[in-house]
N, C-alpha and C positions, 0 to 999 in steps of 0.2 A: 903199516899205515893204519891213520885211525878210522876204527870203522863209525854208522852211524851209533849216537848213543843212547841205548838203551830207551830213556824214560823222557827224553827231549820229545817225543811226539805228545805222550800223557801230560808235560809238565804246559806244552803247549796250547792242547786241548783245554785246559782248567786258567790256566793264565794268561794269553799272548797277547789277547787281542790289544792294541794300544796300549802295549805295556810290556815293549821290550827287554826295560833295563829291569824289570822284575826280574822276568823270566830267567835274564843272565843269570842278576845275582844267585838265584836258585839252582840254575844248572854250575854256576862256578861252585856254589856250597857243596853241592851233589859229587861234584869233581873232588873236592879237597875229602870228602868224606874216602872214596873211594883209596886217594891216596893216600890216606893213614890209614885205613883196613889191609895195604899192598904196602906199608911198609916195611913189616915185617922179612917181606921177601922180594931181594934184591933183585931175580930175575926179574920180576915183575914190572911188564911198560907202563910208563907213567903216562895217565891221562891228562889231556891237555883240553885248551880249547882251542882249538887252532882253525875252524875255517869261517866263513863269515855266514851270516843267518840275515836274512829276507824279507821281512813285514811288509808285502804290500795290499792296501788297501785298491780295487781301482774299479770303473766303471767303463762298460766300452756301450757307446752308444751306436747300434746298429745301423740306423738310419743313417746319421751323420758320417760310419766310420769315423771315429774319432774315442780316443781313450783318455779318460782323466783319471789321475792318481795322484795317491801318498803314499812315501815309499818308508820305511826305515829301514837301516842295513849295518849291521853291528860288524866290524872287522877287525881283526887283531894283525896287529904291525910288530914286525922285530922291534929288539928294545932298543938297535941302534940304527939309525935310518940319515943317510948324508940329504938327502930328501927334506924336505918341512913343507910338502903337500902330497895330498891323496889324489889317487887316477881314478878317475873312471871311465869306462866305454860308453859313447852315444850311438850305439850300432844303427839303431831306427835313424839317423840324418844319414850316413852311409847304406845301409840298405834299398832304402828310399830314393835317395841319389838326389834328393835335395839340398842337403844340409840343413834344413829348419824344421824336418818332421815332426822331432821333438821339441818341445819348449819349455824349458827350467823356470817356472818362476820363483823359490825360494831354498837354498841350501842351508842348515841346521848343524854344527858340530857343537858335539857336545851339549847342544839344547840352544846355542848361541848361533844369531843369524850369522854370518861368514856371505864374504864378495867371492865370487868363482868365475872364473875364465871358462870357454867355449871355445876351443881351440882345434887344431889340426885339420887334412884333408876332410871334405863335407860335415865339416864340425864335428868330428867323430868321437873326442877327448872334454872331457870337463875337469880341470884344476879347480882343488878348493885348498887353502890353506889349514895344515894340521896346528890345534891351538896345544899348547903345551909340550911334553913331555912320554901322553901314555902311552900302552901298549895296545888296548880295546878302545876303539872308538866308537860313537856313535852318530849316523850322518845318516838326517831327514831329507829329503827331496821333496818336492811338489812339481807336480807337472802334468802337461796335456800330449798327447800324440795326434798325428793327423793322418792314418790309415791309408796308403793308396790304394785305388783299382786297379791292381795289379796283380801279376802272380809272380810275387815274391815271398821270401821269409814272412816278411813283415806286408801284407797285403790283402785285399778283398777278389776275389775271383768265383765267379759261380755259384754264387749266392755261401762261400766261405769262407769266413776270416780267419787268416792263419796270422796271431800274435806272436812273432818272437822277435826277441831281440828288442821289445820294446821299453826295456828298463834300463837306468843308470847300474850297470855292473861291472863291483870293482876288479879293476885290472890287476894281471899278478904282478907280485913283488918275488920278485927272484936275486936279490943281491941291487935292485933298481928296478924301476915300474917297469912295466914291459908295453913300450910304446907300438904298440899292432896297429896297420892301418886296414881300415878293410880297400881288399883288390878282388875284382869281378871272378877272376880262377878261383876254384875251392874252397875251401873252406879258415881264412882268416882268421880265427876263434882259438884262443887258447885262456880258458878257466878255472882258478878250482873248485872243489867239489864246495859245494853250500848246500845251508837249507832254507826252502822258502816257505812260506805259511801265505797263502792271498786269499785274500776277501773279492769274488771277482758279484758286481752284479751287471747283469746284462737282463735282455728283452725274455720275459717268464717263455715266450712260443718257438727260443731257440734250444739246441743241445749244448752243451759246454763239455768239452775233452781236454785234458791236460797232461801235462806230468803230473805224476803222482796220484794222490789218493783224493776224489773228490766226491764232495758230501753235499747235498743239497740241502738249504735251511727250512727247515720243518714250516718254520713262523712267515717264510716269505718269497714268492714266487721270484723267480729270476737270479737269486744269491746263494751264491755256491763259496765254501767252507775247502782250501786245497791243502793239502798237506805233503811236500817233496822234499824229501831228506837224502843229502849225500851226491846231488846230482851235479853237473859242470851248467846246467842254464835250466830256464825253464821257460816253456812253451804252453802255448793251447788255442783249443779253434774253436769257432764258433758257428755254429749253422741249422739247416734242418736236418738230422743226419736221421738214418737209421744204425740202430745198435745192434750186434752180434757180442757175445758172448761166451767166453767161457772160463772156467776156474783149474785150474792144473796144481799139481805137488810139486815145488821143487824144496830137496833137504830137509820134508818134513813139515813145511809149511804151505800155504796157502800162497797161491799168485793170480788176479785177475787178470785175463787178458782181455781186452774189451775194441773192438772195429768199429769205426765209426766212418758210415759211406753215404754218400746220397745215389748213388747206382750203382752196383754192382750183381749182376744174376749170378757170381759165381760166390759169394759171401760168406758160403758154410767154408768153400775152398781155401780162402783169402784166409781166414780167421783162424781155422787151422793148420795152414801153413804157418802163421803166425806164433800160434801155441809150440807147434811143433819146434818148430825151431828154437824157444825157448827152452823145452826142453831138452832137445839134444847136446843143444851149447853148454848146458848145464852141466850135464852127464861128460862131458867132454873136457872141459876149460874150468868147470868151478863154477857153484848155485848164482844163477840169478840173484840179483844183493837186493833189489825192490816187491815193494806188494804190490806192486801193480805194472803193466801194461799198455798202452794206448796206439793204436793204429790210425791214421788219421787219411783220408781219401782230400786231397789235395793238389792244386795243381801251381810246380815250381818251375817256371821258364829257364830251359837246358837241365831239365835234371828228372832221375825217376824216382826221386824222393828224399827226405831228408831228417838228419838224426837228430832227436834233444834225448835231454834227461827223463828216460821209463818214457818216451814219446817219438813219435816218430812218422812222418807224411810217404804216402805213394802216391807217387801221380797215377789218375787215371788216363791220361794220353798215351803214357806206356804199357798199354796193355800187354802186349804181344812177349813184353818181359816182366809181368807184373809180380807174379811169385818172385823171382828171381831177385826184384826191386826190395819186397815184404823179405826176405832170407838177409840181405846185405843189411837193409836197416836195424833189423835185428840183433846183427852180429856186431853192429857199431856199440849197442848198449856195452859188451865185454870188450870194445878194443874203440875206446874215444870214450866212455861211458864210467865204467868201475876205471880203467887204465887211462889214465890222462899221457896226452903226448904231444909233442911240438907241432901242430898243426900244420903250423907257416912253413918252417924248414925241415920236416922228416914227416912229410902228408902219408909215406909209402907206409909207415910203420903202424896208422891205424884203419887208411882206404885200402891200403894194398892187402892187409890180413883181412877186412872185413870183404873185402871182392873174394878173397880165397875159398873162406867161409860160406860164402854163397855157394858155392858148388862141393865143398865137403858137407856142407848139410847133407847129401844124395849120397855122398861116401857112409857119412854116420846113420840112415835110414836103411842103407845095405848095399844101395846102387852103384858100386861101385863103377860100370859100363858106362853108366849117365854122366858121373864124375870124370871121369878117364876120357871120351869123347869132349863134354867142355874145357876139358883144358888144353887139348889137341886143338879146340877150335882157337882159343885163347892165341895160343902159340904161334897158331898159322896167322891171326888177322896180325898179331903184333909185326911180326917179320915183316909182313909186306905194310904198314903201316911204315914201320921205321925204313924202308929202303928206299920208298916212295918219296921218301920227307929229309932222309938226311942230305940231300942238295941243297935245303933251305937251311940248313943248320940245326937238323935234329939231335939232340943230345938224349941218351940212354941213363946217364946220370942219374942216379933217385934222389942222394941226398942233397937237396939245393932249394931255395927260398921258391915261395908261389911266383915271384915277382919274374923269376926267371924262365917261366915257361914260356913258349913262344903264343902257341893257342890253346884251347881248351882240349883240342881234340890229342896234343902232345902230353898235356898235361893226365888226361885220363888211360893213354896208352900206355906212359911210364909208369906212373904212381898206381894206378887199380891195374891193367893188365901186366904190366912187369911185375909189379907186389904179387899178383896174385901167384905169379909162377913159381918167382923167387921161396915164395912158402911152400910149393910143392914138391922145388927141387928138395927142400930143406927135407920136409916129407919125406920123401923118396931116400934121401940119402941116411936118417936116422934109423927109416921103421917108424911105423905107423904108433905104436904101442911108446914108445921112448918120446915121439915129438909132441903124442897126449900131454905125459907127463913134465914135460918140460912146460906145455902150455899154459899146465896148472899150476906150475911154480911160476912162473912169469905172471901170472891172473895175480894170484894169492901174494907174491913178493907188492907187489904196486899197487893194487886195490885203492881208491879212491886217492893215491898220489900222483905221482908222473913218471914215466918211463922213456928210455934212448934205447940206442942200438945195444949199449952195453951191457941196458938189463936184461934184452934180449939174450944176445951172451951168456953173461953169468946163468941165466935157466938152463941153458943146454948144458952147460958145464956140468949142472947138475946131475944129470943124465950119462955123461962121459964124454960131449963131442964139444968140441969147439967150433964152432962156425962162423968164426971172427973172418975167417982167409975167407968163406965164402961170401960174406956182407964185406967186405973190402972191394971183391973185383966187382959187384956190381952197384955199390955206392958211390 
């Protein structure tokens, strides 16, 4: 898979700004250079441009909640497409559960105004028709959001705004758009890896936390310069926070981890659990692929917090499991994060490793008693969970669409606590040492692509075990 490239940050910093199809042409010139210097040698992967890149400009007015933007978004389309329009996600009318959060006032292909439809459940879909023939397109947006008071993805709670999901983002093209609707269970999201560049300005007296790398402009209070390469979405919150800090090695390089809370007494704690975890996953699964880090104290109604690109929310309501929360979100960056995965219908193969992960964290630190104890508890609550439930029509099933769980609480018992077992019997039955190694071929094979049950598979194989018969009888 391709990773991010090189000099796309540097070319960005000198050129972006309202001025995407520069920038292209110069990373495509960049591209072709490389591949005549690699042509000599056949092994050699050829470099593509293949994922889509980000411009936005936007303003979120605090007072108001409300966000206005310009968007640009460059995307590259097979060169044969039964199709003759582009998808995109309106997650913000879905999230929201309005259907009018958002509001499109102008769509741009190719520089050319174009009509576009607003379509599907809480208008969650925007059609616009593709002009021509290309392969790289390029589609401006203009638009306003309308922020609720809420604690959601996309919401104002506690004096903090958590932005996501509040942009037009294009839907994958797999052989056909990929029509995802969002449903209240789980996580509905399936992206590829992009890079965004935003120009975010807000009120100079608040923090600003994101994905990615964020630069405050020298010349002007409140406008912050972000830079997030490689990621499935991008997020950020807005508040009075206080900041913890810290900088770790991972491969040789530099990583900031950076916590951003408005209460927390235990904060050295949080923050290092945070690091830590970083690095162990590292040393374990394969480096951290990002510079940066971000922890965001947040609060998401039914959840103890939640994953983006190098970002990621813990509720404070869940205290009592708050490290626990900070470990899983973490572990999402390596499993939903670098490894992209079917969300909608195989949720087990990025919640279930990353619930795993939570409690091998305490395996990789040394604790193995603390590890062995949680998953004994795991075991016991699932049992009696699914005994209690299967007169209602509990189903143990993993692999099966969001749409088919009955409730949430079914939903979380199969996919995070059944995942998380199914990973340990896997554990258990290779050796500790072989199911590293496989991890890291399963990291490294898929890195910033997509993975199934198969790629899972083929990594073990690597290793010598096939574990297809054992993801059979429990998918």
């Amino acid at each position: 898979m391709i990773s991010p490239p090189p000099l796309k940050k540097q070319i960005f910093m000198t050129f972006f700004r309202g001025k995407i199809l520069r920038v292209c042409l110069l990373a495509l010139l960049f591209v072709c250079l490389i591949c005549a210097l690699c042509a000599c040698n056949k092994s050699s992967p050829r470099p593509a441009f293949s994922r889509p890149i980000y411009d936005i400009n936007m303003t979120y007015d605090a007072k108001a909640h409300t966000i206005d933007a310009k968007q640009e978004t460059l995307i590259p389309l097979p060169e044969k497409m039964t199709e003759d329009y582009v998808l995109f996600n309106l997650y913000a009318n879905a999230v929201a559960g309005v259907g009018d959060a958002i509001s499109v006032s102008e769509v741009k292909i190719n520089r050319k105004s174009v009509d576009f439809e607003i379509c599907g459940k809480n208008n969650c879909f925007l059609k616009a028709p593709l002009l021509g023939a290309d392969t790289l397109y390029d589609i401006c947006f203009e638009y306003s959001v309308n922020v609720p008071e809420e604690k959601l993805r996309l919401g104002v709670s506690d004096g903090v705004a958590l932005l996501s999901f509040f942009y037009p983002s294009a839907a994958r093209y797999d052989g056909g758009w990929r029509e995802n609707e969002y449903l209240e269970i789980g996580d509905p999201f399936m992206s590829d890896c992009a890079d965004f560049y935003v120009t975010l300005k807000t009120s100079p007296s608040l923090v600003a936390a994101a994905s990615g790398e964020v630069s405050p402009m020298d010349d002007e209070d409140g406008v912050y310069e972000i830079c997030a390469e490689g990621v499935r979405d991008f997020a950020l919150a807005i508040g009075d926070f206080e900041v913890a800090k810290k900088d770790i090695q991972v491969g040789g390089r530099d990583v900031a981890i950076k916590y951003f809370y408005s209460q927390d007494e235990a904060s050295d704690a949080t923050l290092s659990r945070a690091a830590n975890a970083v690095e162990m996953f590292s040393q374990a699964f394969g480096d951290y692929p990002y510079p940066a880090f971000s922890l965001v104290q947040a609060d998401i109604d039914g959840g103890g917090g939640m994953e983006y690109g190098a970002f990621a929310t813990v509720s404070p309501s869940e205290r009592e499991n708050y490290l626990d929360a900070v470990a899983h979100e973490v572990a999402h960056q390596w499993w939903y994060g670098a490894v992209g995965s079917d969300q909608i219908n195989s949720a087990w193969l990025d919640e279930g490793l990353s619930e795993f992960c939570t409690y091998y964290l305490d395996f990789l630190v040394g604790d193995r008693k603390k590890y062995g104890d949680a998953i004994k508890d795991i075991s016991r609550s699932y049992s009696a969970f699914a005994q209690d439930l299967r007169p209602a029509g509990f189903s143990e099933k993993m692999e099966r669409p969001l749409s088919s769980f009955l409730t949430t609480g079914e939903y979380v018992a199969v996919v995070y606590k059944q995942g998380a077992l199914l990973f340990d019997m896997i554990r258990g039955l290779v050796g500790d040492k072989k199911f590293v190694a496989a991890m890291r071929v399963y990291f490294e094979d898929n890195k910033f692509g997509f993975a199934d049950k198969n790629s899972l598979i083929s990594a073990f194989k690597t290793q010598g075990y096939d574990i297809s018969p054992i993801l059979a009888a429990r998918l």
